[in-house]
C-alpha positions in Angstrom: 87.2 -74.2 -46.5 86.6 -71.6 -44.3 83.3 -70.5 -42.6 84.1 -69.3 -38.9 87.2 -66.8 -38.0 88.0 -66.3 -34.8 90.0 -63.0 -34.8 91.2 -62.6 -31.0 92.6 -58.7 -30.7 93.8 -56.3 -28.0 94.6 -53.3 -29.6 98.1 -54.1 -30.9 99.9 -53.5 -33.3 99.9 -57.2 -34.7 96.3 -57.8 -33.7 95.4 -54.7 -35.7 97.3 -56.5 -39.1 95.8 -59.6 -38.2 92.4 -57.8 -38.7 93.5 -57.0 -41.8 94.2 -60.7 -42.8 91.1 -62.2 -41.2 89.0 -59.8 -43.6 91.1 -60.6 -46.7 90.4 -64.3 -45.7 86.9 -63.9 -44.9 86.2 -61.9 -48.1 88.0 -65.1 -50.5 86.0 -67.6 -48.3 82.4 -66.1 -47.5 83.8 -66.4 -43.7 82.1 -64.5 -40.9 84.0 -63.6 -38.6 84.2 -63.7 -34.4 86.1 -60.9 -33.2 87.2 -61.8 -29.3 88.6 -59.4 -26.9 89.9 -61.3 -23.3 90.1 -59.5 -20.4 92.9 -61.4 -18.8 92.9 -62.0 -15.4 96.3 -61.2 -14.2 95.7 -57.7 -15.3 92.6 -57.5 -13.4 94.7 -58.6 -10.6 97.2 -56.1 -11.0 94.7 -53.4 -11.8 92.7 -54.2 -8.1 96.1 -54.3 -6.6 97.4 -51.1 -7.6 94.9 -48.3 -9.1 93.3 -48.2 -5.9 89.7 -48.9 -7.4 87.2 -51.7 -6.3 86.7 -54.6 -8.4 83.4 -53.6 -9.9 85.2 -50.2 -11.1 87.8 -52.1 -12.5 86.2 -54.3 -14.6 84.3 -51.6 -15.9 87.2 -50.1 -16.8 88.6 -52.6 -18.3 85.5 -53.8 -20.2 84.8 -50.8 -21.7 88.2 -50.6 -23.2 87.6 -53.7 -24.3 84.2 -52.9 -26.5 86.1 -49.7 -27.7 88.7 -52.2 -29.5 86.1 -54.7 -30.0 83.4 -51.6 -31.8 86.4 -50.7 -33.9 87.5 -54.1 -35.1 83.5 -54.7 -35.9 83.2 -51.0 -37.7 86.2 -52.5 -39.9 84.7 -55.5 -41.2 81.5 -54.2 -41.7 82.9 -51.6 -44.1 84.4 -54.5 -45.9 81.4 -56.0 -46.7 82.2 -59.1 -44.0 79.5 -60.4 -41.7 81.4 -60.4 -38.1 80.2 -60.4 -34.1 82.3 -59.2 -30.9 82.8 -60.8 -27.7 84.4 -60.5 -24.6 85.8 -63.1 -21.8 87.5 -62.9 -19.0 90.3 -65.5 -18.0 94.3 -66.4 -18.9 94.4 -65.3 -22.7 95.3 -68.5 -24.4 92.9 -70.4 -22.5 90.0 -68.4 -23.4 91.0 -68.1 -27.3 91.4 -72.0 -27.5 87.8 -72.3 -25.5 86.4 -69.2 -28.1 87.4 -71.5 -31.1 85.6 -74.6 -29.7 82.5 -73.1 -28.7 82.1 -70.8 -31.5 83.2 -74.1 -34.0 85.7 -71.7 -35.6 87.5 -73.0 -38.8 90.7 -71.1 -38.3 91.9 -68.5 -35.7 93.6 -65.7 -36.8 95.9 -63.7 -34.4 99.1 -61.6 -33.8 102.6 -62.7 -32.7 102.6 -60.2 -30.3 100.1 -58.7 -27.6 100.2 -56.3 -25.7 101.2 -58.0 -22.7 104.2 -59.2 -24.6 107.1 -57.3 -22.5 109.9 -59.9 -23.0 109.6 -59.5 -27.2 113.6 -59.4 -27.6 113.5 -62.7 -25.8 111.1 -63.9 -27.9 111.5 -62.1 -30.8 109.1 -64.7 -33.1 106.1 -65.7 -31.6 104.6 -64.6 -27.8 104.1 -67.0 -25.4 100.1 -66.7 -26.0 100.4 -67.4 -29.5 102.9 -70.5 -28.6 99.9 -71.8 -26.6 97.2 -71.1 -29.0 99.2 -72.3 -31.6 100.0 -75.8 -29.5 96.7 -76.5 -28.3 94.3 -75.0 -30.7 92.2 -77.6 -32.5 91.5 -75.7 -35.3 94.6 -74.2 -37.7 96.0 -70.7 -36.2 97.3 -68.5 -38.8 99.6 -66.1 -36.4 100.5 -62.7 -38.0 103.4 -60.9 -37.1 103.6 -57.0 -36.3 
């Protein structure tokens, strides 16, 4: 049923239990899956606004925070016996996940309720506006796992 995972992470706390699930999944099903780290834009923005580094810095910065999330999702999987890749964009989060799961022909997505950038949680206490959009414009299913 499912052959492709797309596992979109950021370091939190419920992208880190979604990892979990995506592996459990992938392990019943034979799945590989695509871990996805994006480097969204509007913190890029607010990064070259206020840290007083040049763009180029930034997003160096940024990206190799990035591939340290990304290495440790991939050294995870590997030592449970799943197959699995990293990648990294750059855009508006939701966007970029939807886009992942197209061009990669991903079966299911599998993400947190919650990001990092989720600073309103007690206004939206069940699901994060990025998993909202995922979830509404996603072609494939999106299995959202909470924190």
């Amino acid at each position: 049923m499912y052959k492709k995972i797309l596992l979109p992470v950021d370091g939190s706390a419920a992208s880190l239990r979604a990892v979990e699930h995506a592996i459990e999944l992938a392990k019943v099903f034979g799945a590989e899956i695509r871990a996805l780290y994006v480097m969204n834009e509007v913190a890029v923005a607010a990064l070259l606004k206020f840290s007083g580094k040049g763009k180029d810095e930034v997003l160096k910065d940024y990206e190799a925070a990035a591939e340290k999330i990304l290495k440790g999702v991939v050294e995870k999987c590997k030592a449970a016996g799943v197959k699995v890749e990293g990648c990294v964009r750059e855009g508006m989060p939701a966007e970029e996940i939807v886009l992942e799961a197209a061009e990669s022909g991903a079966d299911i997505t599998v993400m947190g309720t919650h990001g990092y950038g989720s600073k309103k949680r007690k206004e939206r206490p069940l699901i994060g506006s990025t998993a909202e959009r995922v979830v509404a414009t996603n072609k494939c299913p999106t299995l959202v796992i909470p924190s």
